[in-house]
C-alpha positions in Angstrom: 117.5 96.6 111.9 116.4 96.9 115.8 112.6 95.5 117.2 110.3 97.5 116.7 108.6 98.7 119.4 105.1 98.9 118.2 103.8 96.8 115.2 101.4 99.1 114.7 103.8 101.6 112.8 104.9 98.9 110.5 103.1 99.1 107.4 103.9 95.0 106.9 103.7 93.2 104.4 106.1 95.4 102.3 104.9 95.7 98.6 107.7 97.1 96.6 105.6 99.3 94.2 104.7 101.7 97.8 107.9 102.7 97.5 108.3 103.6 93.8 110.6 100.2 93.3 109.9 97.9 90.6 110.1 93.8 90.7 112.2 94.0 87.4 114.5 97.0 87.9 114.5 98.1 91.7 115.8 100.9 92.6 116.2 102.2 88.5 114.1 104.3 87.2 111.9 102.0 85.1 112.9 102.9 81.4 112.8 106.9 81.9 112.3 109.5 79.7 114.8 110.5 77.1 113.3 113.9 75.5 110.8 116.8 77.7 108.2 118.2 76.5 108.4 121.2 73.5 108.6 124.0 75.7 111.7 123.0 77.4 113.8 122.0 74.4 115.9 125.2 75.3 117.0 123.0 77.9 117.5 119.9 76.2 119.4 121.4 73.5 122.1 122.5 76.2 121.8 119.4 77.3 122.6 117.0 74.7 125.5 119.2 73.8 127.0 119.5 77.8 130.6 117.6 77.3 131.7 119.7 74.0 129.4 123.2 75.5 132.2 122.2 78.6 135.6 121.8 76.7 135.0 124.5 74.7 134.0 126.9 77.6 130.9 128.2 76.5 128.3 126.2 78.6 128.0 129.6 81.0 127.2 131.7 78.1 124.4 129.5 76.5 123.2 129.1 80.4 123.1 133.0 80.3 121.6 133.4 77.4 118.7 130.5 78.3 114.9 131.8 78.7 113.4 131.7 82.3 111.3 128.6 81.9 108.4 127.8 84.5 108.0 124.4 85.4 104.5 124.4 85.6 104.1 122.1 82.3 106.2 119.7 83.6 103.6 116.4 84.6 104.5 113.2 86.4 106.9 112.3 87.9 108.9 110.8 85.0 109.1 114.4 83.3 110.1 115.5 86.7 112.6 113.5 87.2 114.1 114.2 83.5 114.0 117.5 84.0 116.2 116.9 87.2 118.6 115.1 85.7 118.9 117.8 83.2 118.9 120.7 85.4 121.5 119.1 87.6 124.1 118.4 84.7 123.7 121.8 83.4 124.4 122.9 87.5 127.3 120.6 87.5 128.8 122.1 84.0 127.9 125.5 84.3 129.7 125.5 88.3 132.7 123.4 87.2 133.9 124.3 83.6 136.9 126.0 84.8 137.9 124.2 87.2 138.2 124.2 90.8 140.0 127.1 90.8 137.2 129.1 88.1 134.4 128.3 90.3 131.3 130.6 90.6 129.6 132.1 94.0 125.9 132.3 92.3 124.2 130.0 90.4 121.5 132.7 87.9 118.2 132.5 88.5 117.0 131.1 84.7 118.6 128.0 86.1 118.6 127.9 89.9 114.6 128.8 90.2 113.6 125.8 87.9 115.9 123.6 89.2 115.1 124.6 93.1 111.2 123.5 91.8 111.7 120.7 90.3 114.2 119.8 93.7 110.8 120.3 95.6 108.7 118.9 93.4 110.8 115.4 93.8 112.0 116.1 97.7 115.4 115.9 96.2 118.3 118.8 97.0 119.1 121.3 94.0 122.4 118.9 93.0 123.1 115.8 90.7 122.9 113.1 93.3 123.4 109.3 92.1 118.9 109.2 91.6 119.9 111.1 88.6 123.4 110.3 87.3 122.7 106.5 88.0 118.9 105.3 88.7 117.2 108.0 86.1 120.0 108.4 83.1 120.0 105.2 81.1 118.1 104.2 77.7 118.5 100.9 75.8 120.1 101.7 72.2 117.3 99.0 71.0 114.3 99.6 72.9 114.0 95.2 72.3 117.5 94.3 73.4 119.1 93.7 76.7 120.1 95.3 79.9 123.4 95.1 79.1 126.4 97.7 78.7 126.5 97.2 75.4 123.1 97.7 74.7 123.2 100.8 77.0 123.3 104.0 77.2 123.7 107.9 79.0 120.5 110.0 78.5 122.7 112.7 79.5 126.6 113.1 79.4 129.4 115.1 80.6 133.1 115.0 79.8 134.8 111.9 80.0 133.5 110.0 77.0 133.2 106.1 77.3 135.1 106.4 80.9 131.9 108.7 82.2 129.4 105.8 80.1 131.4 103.1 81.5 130.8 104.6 84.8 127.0 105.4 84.9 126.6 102.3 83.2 128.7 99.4 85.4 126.9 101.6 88.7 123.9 100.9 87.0 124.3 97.1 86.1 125.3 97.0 90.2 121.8 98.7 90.9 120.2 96.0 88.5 122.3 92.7 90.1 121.0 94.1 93.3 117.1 93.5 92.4 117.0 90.0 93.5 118.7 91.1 97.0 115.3 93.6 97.4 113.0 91.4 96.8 114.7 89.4 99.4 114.8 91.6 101.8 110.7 91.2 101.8 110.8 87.6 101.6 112.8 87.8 104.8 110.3 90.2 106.6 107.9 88.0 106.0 109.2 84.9 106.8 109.6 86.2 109.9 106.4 87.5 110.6 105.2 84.1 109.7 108.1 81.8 111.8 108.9 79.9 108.4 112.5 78.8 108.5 112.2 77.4 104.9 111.4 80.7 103.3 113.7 82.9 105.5 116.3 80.5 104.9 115.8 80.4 100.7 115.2 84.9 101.4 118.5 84.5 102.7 120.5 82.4 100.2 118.8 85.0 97.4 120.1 87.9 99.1 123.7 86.4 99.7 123.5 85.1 95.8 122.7 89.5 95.3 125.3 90.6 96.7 127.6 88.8 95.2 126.1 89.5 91.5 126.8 93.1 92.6 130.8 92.2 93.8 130.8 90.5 89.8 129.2 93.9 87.7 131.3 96.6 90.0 134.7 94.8 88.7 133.3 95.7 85.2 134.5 99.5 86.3 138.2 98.0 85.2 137.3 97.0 81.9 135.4 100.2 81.0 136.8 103.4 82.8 140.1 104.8 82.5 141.3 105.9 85.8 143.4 108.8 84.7 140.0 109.9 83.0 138.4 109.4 86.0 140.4 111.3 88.3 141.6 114.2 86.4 138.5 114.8 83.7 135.0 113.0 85.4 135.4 113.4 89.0 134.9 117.5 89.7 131.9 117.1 87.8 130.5 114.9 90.7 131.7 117.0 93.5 129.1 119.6 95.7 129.8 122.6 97.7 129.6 120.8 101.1 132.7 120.4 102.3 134.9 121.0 99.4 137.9 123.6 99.5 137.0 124.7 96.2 133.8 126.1 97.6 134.1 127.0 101.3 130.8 129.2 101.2 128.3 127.1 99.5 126.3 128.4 96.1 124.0 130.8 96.2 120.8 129.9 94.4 119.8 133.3 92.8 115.7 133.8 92.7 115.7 131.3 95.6 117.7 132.2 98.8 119.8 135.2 99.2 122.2 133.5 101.9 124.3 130.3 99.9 123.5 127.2 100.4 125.8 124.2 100.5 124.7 120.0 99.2 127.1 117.4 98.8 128.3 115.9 95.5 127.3 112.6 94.1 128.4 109.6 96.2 127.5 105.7 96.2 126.5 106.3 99.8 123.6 108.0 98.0 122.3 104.0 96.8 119.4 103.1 98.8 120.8 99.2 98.2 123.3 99.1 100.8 121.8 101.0 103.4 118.5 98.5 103.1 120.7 95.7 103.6 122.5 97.1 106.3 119.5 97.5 108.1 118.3 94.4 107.5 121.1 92.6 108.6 121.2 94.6 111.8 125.2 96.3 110.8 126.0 99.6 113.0 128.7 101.1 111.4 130.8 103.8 113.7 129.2 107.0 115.1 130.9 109.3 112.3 130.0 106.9 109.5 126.5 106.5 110.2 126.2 110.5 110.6 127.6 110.8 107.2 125.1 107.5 105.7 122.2 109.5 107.4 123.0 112.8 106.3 123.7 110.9 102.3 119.6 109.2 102.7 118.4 113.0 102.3 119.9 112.6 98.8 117.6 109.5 98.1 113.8 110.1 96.6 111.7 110.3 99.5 110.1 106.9 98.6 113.1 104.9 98.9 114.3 106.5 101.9 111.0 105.3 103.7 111.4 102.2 102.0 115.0 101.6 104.5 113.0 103.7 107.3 110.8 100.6 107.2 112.8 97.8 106.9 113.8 99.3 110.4 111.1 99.3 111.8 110.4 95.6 111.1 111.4 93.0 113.6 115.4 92.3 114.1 116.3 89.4 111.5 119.7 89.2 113.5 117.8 88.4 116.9 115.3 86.2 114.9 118.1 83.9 114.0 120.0 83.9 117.1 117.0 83.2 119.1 116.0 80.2 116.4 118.7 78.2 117.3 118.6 77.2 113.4 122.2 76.3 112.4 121.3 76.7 108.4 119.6 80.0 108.9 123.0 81.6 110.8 125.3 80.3 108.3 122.6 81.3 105.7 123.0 84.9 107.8 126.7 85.0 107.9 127.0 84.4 103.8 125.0 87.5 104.0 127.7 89.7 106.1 130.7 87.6 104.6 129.3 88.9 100.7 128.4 92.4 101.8 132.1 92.7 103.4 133.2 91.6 100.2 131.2 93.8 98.0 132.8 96.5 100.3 136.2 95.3 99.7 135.9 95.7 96.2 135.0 99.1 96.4 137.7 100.4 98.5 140.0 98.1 96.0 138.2 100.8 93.0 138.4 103.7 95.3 142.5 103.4 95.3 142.8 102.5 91.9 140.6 105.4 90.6 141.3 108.1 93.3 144.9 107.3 95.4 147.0 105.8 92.4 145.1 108.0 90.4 145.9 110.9 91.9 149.6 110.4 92.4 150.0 109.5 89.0 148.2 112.8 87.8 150.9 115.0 90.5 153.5 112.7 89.1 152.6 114.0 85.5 151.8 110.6 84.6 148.7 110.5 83.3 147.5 110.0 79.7 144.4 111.1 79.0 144.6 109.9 75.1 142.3 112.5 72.9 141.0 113.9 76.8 139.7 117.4 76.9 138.8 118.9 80.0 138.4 121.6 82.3 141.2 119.8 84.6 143.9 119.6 81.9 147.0 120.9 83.0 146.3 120.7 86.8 144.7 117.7 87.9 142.1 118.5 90.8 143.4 118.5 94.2 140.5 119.6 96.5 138.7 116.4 97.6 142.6 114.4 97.2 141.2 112.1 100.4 137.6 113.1 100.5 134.8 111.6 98.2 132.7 113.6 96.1 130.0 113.5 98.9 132.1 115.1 101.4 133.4 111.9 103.6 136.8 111.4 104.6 137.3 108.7 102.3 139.3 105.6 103.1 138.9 106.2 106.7 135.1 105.9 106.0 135.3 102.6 103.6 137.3 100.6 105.9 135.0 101.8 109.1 132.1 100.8 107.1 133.7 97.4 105.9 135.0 96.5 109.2 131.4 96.9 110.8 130.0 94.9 108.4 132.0 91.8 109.4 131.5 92.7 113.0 128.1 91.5 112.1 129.0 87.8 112.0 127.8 85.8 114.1 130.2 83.2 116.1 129.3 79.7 115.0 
């Protein structure tokens, strides 16, 4: 987060709701819709059906044989966003039933038009990104009971059974941990504003305290997702046609662009969470990594990415602190960068477990994938071996970003 050099362009105080955020569920879509509207049920019945459509190869058929629907009933953006999420399964399905090596070169117009519409509609790409798998795919089973993973839910599914619920639903309980941490974030813009240490300093201890919720739900991903389901059944599912051997040339979008067009697969790099925190703590991650971070905000809904545009714009917490001279509020500051290095950590600890052991275990022949089925039986996907399913050179790119982050402390 660097000065700003006019004060005029900051829109301060932050209110959350400006940015389509909410005080109880943050970046989460608050409780979304489940079902569309009548004339779309076409669509929904595909849907609801997608893992055994999938694994018993007949998703591209029903696609084919699905009506051209206009979107022009659609209202809202919570039926917009639904219909995203459904269109972008379906994509993901339809491109990826056969594998990486049965992959397709157009994507038919009865789905790409909608879908391209809807994409405009929302100013999100024509892809599942992590808005929909994550922030707009969750239901409570009892509409009374709580946010918990056993009181959760998938709207929407693909292969993988409770490994792929596991994994939408531990992401999402990270998303949720993080909600204290945003609000912090305009405490802490405040504070400033205002020169009040006590606030700033309590902003501070809140976001630190976030952070390190979120380190405590992402673990949860080893008590609910099966890494050899992960690698060898969930995971192509989640990749794009940017950067990925599998698809060199992109996907053409039939109805919408004659020349194919290429969009990166779902990625956590797509969560608006960390990039806001890394803004506000004033963290520069490498030239290549902050390329690929700014490229992955164009997969954000256009609210939240102003959201982290602003939070830049705001005066430089890091410089605030340095210049205060306040002992608390640079330990307070360095909890900050200590529990987001952490939180990183963790992730890359995930990322070898579920993609590097994973994967050599799979080669090795090793894997059991129980009552599995999947387009990937047989030959476990090799494309993105050491990329992510957003395109990054993967390990190369987690340790960059976690050794930036504790460049951020500050010497005592």
């Amino acid at each position: 987060m660097e000065p700003a050099d006019g004060m005029e362009e900051t829109s301060l105080p932050l209110v959350l709701s400006r940015f389509q955020l909410s005080e109880e569920y943050g970046f989460l879509l608050p409780r979304p819709l489940t079902e569309l509207p009548a004339p779309y049920s076409p669509w929904m019945e595909i849907a609801h059906n997608l893992p055994q459509l999938i694994t018993s190869h007949q998703l591209r058929s029903r696609v084919h044989q699905m009506p051209q629907l206009s979107t022009h009933f659609l209202r809202g953006h919570e039926e917009l966003h639904l219909a995203h999420l459904v269109l972008s399964f379906i994509t993901m399905g339809y491109l990826w039933q056969e594998g990486e090596e049965g992959t397709v070169k157009v994507l038919p117009r009865n789905l790409a038009v909608p879908f391209w519409e809807v994409s405009q509609a929302l100013g999100l790409p024509p892809i599942l990104s992590h808005a929909d798998f994550v922030l707009a795919n969750w239901r409570r089973k009892n509409p009374n009971g709580p946010l918990e993973i056993e009181n959760l839910d998938a709207i929407i599914s693909l292969p993988g059974g409770e490994s792929l619920r596991g994994f939408i639903l531990v992401t999402l309980l990270v998303e949720k941990a993080a909600v204290p941490g945003i609000k912090a974030i305009i405490q802490a813009i405040s504070a400033i504003l205002q020169l009040d240490e006590d606030t700033l300093y309590k902003a501070l201890q809140e976001l630190a305290e976030a952070i390190r919720d979120m380190s405590q739900a992402l673990k949860r991903m080893h008590d609910y997702v099966d890494p050899a389901v992960f690698y060898t059944v969930i995971r192509i599912f989640l990749s794009g046609w940017k950067d990925n051997p599998a698809m060199p040339d992109g996907l053409i979008y039939e109805g919408v662009s004659e020349e194919p067009m290429a969009f990166s697969g779902g990625s956590a790099a797509q969560s608006t969470v960390l990039h806001a925190f890394d803004e506000l703590l004033g963290i520069h991650h490498s030239q290549e990594s902050t390329a690929f971070l700014h490229r992955m905000r164009d997969y954000m809904p256009p609210p939240h990415r102003s959201f982290v545009e602003e939070i830049q714009r705001a005066p430089s917490l890091k410089q605030h602190v340095l210049s205060s001279g306040s002992m608390r509020l640079r330990e307070a500051f360095n909890k900050c960068i200590s529990a987001l290095a952490d939180f990183r950590s963790h992730h890359i600890t995930i990322v070898t477990k579920y993609i590097a052991i994973a994967a050599a275990k799979a080669k090795a022949g090793w894997a059991e994938l129980g009552d599995g089925t999947g387009p990937s039986i047989g030959k476990p996907p090799s494309a993105l071996e050491t990329k992510g399913t957003g395109g990054s050179h993967i390990f190369s790119f987690l340790k960059s970003v976690r050794d930036s982050t504790r460049e951020g402390l500050m010497s005592a």
